[in-house]
PAVOLO-95038 format. One record per residue (C-alpha): x, z negated, y negated. Coordinates in steps of 0.5 Angstrom, whole numbers, plus 500, padded with zeros to 3 digits. Layout:
<pts>
{pt {X; Z; Y}}
...
</pts>
This chain:
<pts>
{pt {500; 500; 500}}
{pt {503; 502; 492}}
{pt {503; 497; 488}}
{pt {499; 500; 482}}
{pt {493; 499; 485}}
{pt {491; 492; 481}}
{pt {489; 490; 488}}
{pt {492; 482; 489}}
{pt {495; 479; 494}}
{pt {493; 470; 495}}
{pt {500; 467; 498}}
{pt {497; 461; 500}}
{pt {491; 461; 504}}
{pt {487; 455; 509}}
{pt {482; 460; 512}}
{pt {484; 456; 519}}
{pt {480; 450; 516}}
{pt {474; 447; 519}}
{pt {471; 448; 512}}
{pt {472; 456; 515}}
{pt {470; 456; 522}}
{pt {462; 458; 521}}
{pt {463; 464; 516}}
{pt {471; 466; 516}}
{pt {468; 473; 517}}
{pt {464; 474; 510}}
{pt {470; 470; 506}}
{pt {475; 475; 509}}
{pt {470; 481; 507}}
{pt {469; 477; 500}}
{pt {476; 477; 499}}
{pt {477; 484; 501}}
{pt {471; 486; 496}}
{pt {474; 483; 491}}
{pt {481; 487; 491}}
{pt {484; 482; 494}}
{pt {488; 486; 500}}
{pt {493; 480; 503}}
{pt {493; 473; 503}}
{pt {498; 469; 507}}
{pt {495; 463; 513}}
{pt {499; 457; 512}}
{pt {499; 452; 519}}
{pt {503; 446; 518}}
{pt {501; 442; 525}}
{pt {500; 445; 532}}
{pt {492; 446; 531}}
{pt {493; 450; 524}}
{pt {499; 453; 527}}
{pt {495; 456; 533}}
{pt {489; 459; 529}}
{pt {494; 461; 524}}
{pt {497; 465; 528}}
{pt {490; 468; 532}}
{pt {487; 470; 524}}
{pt {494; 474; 523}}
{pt {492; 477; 531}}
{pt {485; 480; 528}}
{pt {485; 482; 521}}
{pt {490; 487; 518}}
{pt {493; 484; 512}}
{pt {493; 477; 514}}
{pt {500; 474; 515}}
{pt {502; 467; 516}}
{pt {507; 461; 514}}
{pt {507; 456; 520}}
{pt {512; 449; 519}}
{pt {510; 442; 518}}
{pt {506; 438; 513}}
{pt {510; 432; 510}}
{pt {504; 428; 510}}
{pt {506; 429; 518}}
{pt {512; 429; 519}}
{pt {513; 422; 523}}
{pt {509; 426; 528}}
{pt {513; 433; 529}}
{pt {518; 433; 535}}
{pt {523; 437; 537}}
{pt {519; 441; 541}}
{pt {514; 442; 535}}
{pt {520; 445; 531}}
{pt {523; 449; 537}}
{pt {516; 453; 538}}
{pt {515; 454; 531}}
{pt {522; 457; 530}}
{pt {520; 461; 537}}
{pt {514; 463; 534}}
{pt {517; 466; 527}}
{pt {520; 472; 531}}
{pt {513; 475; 530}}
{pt {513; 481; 525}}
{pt {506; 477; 521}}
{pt {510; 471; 520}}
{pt {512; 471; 513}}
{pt {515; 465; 512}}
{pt {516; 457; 514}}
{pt {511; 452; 511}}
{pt {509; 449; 508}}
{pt {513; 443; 508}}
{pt {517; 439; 502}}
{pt {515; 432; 501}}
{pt {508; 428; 499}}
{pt {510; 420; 497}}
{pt {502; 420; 494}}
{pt {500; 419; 502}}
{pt {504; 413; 506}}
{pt {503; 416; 512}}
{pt {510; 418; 514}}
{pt {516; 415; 511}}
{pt {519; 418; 505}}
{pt {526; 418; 510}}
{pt {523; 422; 516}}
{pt {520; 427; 511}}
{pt {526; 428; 508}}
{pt {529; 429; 515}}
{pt {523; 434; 517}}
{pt {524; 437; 511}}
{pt {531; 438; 512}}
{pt {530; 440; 518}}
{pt {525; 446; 516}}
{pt {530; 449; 511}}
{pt {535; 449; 515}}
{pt {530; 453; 520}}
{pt {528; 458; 515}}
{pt {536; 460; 513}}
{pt {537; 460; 522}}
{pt {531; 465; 522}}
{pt {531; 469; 515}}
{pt {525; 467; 512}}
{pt {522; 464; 505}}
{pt {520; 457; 505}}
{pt {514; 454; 502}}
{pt {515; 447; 498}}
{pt {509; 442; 498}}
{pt {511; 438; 493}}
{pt {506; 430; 492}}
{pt {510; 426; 487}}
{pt {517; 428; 490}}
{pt {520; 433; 486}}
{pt {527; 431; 484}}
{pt {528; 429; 491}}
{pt {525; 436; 493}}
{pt {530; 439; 488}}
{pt {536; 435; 490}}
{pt {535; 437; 497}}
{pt {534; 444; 496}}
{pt {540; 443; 492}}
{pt {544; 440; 498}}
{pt {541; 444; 504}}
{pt {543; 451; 500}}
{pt {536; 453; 500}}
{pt {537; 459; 495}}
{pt {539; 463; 500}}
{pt {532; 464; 504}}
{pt {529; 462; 496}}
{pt {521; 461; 497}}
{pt {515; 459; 493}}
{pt {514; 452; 489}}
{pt {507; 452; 492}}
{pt {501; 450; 486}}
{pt {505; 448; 482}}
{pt {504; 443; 477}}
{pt {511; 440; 475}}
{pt {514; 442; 468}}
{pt {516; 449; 466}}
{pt {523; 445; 465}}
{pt {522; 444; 472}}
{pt {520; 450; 474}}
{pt {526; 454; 470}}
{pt {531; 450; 474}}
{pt {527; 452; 481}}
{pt {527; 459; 479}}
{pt {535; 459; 478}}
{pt {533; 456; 486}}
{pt {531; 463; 488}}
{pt {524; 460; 488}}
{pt {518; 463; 485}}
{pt {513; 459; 482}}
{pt {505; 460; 485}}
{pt {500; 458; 480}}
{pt {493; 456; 483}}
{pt {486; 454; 481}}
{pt {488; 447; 476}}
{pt {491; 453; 472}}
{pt {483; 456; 470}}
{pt {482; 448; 468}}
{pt {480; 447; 461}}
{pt {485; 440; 461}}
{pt {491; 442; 465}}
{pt {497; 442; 460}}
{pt {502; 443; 465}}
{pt {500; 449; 469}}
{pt {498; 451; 462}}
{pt {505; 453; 459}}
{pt {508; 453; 465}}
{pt {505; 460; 467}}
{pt {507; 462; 459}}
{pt {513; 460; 459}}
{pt {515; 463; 467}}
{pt {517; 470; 467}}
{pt {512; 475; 470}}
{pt {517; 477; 475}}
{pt {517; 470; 478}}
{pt {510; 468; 478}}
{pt {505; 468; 484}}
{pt {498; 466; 485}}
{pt {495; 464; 491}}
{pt {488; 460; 491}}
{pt {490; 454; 497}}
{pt {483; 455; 499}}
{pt {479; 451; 501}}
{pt {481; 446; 495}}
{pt {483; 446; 488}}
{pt {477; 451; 487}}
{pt {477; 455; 480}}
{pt {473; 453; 473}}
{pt {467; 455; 475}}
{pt {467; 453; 482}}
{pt {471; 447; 481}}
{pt {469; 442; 486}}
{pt {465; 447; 491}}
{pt {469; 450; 498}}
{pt {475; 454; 494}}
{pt {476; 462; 497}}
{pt {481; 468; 497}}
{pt {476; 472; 493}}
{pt {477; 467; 488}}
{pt {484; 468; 486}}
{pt {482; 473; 481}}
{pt {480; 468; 476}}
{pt {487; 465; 477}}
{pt {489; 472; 475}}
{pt {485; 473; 469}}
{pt {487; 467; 466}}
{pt {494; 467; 466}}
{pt {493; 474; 464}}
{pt {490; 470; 457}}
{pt {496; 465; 457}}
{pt {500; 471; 457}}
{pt {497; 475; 454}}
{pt {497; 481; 458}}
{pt {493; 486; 461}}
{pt {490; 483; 468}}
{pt {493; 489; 471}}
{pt {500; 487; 470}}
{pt {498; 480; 473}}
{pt {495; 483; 479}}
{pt {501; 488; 479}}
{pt {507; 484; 479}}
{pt {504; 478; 483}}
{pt {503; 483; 488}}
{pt {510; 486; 488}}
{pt {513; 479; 487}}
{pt {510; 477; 493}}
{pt {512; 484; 497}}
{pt {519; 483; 495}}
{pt {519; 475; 497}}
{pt {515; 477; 504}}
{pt {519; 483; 505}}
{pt {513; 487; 506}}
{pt {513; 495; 505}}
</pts>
């Protein structure tokens, strides 16, 4: 597919949640009605994993991110970072994620997520594959190992951002692009806000993380891909630029980070 074509490309998708297991059917078709081409699945446990990497089998344009979400890090086993790595062999698996740090829950201590963590990036430089960061009140931890562990070779996605533009400048350098979602629509969100005008176009993608953090005005309601139009158009308003040259750069920066043709 050219890009050109104003079509859009969500890079963070949960259509293998409970919240989609009645009506994935229509939500793929509504996504497709509204331009939006491609979409990435992402599995961060065995079971999101497993239905990850069944949507990727059935819909053309469905690609997946298979890792461990930190929340469940005390639960991943050798055997659990062994499959994953056997599955990214596969030519939808686009990248390694989400993984990162989230020091919000309790669940995992905050020394096993970074070990997790650790062990991920590590991972996608073996395996060649981008990295998408899930990032919960961590963020100088995140970027001191990204640092450490030399994730800049594979680089990734700072997935639904909402850090600072400082921030996010310092993770560009990083070799990451920095993925804006539904809070950017929101009417209070300074931070998204000036993050998106002070990214440059060339670094940023756009992704709904459906079915959570639906856009104004659905804020509240179950999120879906088709949404991810209205992340486009507002940040199309912030920076003021055509929505086509939204909807076209972020669908090649998400080509060239996927490495899809």
């Amino acid at each position: 597919m050219k890009t050109g074509d104003n079509m859009l490309f969500d890079t963070h998708v949960h259509l293998n949640a409970d919240q989609f297991q009645e009506d994935i059917e229509e939500v793929v078709v509504r996504a497709q009605k509204a331009g939006v081409t491609r979409m990435v699945v992402v599995g961060f446990d065995r079971l999101t994993i497993e239905r990850a990497m069944d949507l990727i089998e059935r819909y053309d344009g469905l690609y997946a991110a298979i890792g461990w979400h930190p929340v469940d890090a005390i639960d991943m086993r050798d055997a659990d970072l062994a499959w994953i790595k056997e599955l990214a062999l596969h030519p939808k698996v686009v990248a390694i994620g989400e993984t990162g740090l989230d020091y919000h829950w309790d669940k995992s201590p905050k020394d096993i997520q970074k070990d997790v963590f650790r062990r991920q990036i590590q991972l996608a430089k073996k395996v060649k594959l981008p990295i998408v960061i899930h990032n919960r009140e961590a963020t100088q931890d995140i970027v001191d190992i990204l640092k450490e562990e030399g994730a800049e070779e594979v680089g990734g996605i700072m997935h639904c951002f909402s850090g600072s533009a400082e921030t996010a400048l310092e993770c560009i350098k990083m070799n990451f692009y920095i993925s804006l979602g539904g809070p950017v629509t929101f009417k209070n969100a300074k931070k998204p806000k000036e993050v998106a005008i002070a990214v440059p176009l060339d670094k940023l993608l756009i992704e709904t993380d459906c079915p959570y953090l639906a856009p104004h005005p659905y804020r509240g309601k179950r999120n879906e891909p088709a949404y991810v139009k209205l992340v486009a158009e507002e940040i199309a308003v912030l920076k003021e630029c055509s929505y086509e040259e939204v909807a076209d750069a972020t669908m090649k920066n998400a080509q060239t980070l996927f490495q899809i043709d």
